[in-house]
C-alpha positions in Angstrom: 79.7 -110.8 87.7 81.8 -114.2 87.1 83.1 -115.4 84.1 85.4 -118.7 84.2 86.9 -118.9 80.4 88.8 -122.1 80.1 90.3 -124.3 76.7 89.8 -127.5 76.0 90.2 -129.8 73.5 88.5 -128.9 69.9 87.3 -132.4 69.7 85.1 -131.9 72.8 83.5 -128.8 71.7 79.5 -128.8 71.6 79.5 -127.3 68.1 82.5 -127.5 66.6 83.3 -124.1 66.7 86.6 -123.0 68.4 85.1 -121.1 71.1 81.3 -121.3 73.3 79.6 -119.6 75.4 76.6 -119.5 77.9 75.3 -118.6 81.6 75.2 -121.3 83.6 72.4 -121.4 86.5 74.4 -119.4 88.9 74.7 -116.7 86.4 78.7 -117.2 85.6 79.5 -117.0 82.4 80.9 -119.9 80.6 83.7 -119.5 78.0 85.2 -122.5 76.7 87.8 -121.8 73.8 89.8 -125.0 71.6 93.3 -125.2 73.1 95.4 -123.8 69.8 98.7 -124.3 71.5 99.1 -120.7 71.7 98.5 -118.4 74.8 97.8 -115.0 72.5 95.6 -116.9 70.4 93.5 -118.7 73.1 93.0 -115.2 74.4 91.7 -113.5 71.0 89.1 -116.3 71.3 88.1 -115.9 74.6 88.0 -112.1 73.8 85.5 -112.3 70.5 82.8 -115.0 72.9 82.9 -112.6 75.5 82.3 -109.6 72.9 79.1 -111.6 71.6 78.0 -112.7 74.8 78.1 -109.1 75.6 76.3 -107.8 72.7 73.4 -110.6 72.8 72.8 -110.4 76.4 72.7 -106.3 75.9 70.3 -107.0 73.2 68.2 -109.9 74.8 69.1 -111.5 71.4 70.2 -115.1 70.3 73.8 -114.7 68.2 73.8 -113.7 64.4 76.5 -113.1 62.3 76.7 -109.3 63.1 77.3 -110.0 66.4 80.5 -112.6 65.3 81.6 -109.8 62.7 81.5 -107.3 65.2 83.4 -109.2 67.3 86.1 -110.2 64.8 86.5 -106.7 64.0 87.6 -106.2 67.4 89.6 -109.4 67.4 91.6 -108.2 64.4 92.3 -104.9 66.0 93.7 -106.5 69.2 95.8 -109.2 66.9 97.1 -106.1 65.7 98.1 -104.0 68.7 99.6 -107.6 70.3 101.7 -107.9 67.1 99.8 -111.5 66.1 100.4 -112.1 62.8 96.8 -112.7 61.6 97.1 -114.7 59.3 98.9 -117.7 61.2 96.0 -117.4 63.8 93.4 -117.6 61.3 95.4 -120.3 59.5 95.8 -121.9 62.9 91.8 -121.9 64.0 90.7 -122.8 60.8 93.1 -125.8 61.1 91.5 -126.9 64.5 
């Protein structure tokens, strides 16, 4: 397995989301996550694509929302156990 996660600027994201995802034709996954300015918080983004690209590939599934809530859930938790105020991340990705 090969995953390449990189960040980039939010203006040059496909969807305007702050993070993407998908398997390119060598099978590597793709992660592309906006640059927040913030190491920790580029990570927690990088960690909830890879949770739903996880879940949907398991599934053989396209992305809903419980996949993205399931994934936040997780995201919170680690926010919490890497002492990120939560708050000023979401506050800083909904600012992107």
């Amino acid at each position: 397995m090969k995953i390449i996660m990189e960040t980039l600027p939010h203006v040059t994201q496909i969807y305007g989301a702050c993070g993407n995802y998908w398997v390119d034709e060598y099978g590597t996954i793709q992660i592309r996550v906006s640059e927040t300015g913030n190491d920790d918080f580029n990570w927690l983004v990088f960690l909830h694509e890879a949770i739903v690209q996880k879940l949907c590939a398991h599934k053989n599934i396209k992305a809903t929302d419980k996949e993205h809530l399931l994934a936040a859930g997780i995201e919170k938790i680690m926010a919490s156990l890497l002492d990120i105020d939560w708050k000023k991340y979401d506050n800083t990705i909904n600012e992107l």
